[in-house]
C-alpha positions, 0 to 999 in steps of 0.5 A: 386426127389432128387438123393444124389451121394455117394461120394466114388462110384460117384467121379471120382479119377481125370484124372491125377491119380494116380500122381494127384487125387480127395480128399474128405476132411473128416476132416479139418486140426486143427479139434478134431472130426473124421468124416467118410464117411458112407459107406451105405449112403455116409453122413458124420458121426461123428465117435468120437471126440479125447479122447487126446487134439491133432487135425489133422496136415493137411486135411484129407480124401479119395480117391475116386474109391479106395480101400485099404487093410483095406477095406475102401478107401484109405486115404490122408493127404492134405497139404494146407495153409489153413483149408479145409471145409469137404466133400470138393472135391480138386485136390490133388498132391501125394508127398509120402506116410506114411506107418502104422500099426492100431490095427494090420491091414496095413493103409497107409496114402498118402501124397499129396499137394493141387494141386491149392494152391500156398502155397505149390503146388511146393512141388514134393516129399515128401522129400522135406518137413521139417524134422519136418512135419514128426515128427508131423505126426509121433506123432500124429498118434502114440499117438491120440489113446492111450487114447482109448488104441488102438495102432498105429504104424508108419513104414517109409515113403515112397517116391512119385514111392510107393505112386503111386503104392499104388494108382494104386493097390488101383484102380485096387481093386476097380475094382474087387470088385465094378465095376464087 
């Protein structure tokens, strides 16, 4: 009989955690759909397609074995030098965190390199990168909703010791609420 593992209660979050951690990619960089992770099934489920003509800026997924306040698993944007095909499961270096607001509810992104990619694995802090990879994630988020008239708000981001901290918490959630 074939046994299907759920990736957001099977995957470990990564032996180095919470510095380096497991991403599983749900959405591809330059992709307009949004893909999800089912939380009954663990397939990947098309949520919606963009009603703008904008696509994701990087890769885009979860953390596996987290939790965050939205009750959903914690989202990572994964920078790489190349599209990532979903559902791909990738060691993922944190580098920051971008802090947001979606329709009124705390979504914190956090911001990590592709860990085996030479490309962009020697980046260790997030203010390291170009100031206009922040103006593109910044605008990106703020403005792929509006069409849907739903409203997303961009705080700051934040610095490697935060993105970390959020991890952490995100685990320690996890735990009380799944691994009882």
């Amino acid at each position: 009989m074939l046994t299907v593992s759920h990736p957001w209660h099977a995957v470990p979050t990564g032996d180095q955690s919470p510095r380096i951690v497991n991403a599983v990619i749900e959405i591809p960089q330059g992709s307009r759909a949004k893909y999800e992770i089912d939380k009954e099934s663990g397939l990947l489920k098309l949520d919606r397609i963009i009603y703008s003509s904008f696509y994701y800026p990087c890769n885009y997924g979860f953390i596996p074995k987290t939790y965050g306040d939205d009750k959903d698993p914690l989202d990572i944007l994964v920078i790489t030098s190349q599209s990532v095909q979903a559902l791909c499961l990738m060691e993922a270096k944190v580098i920051g965190v971008m802090r947001m607001i979606d329709s009124g509810d705390a979504d914190d992104k956090i911001i990590a390199v592709a860990a085996n990619d030479p490309s962009v694995n020697y980046y260790n802090n997030i203010e390291e990168l170009p100031k206009h990879f922040f103006d593109e994630l910044r605008h990106f988020f703020e403005e792929y909703k509006k069409l849907e008239n739903k409203t997303v708000i961009v705080n700051e981001f934040q610095d490697k010791a935060t993105a970390l901290k959020i991890i952490q918490d995100g685990i320690n959630f996890y735990k009380e609420n799944f691994q009882k």
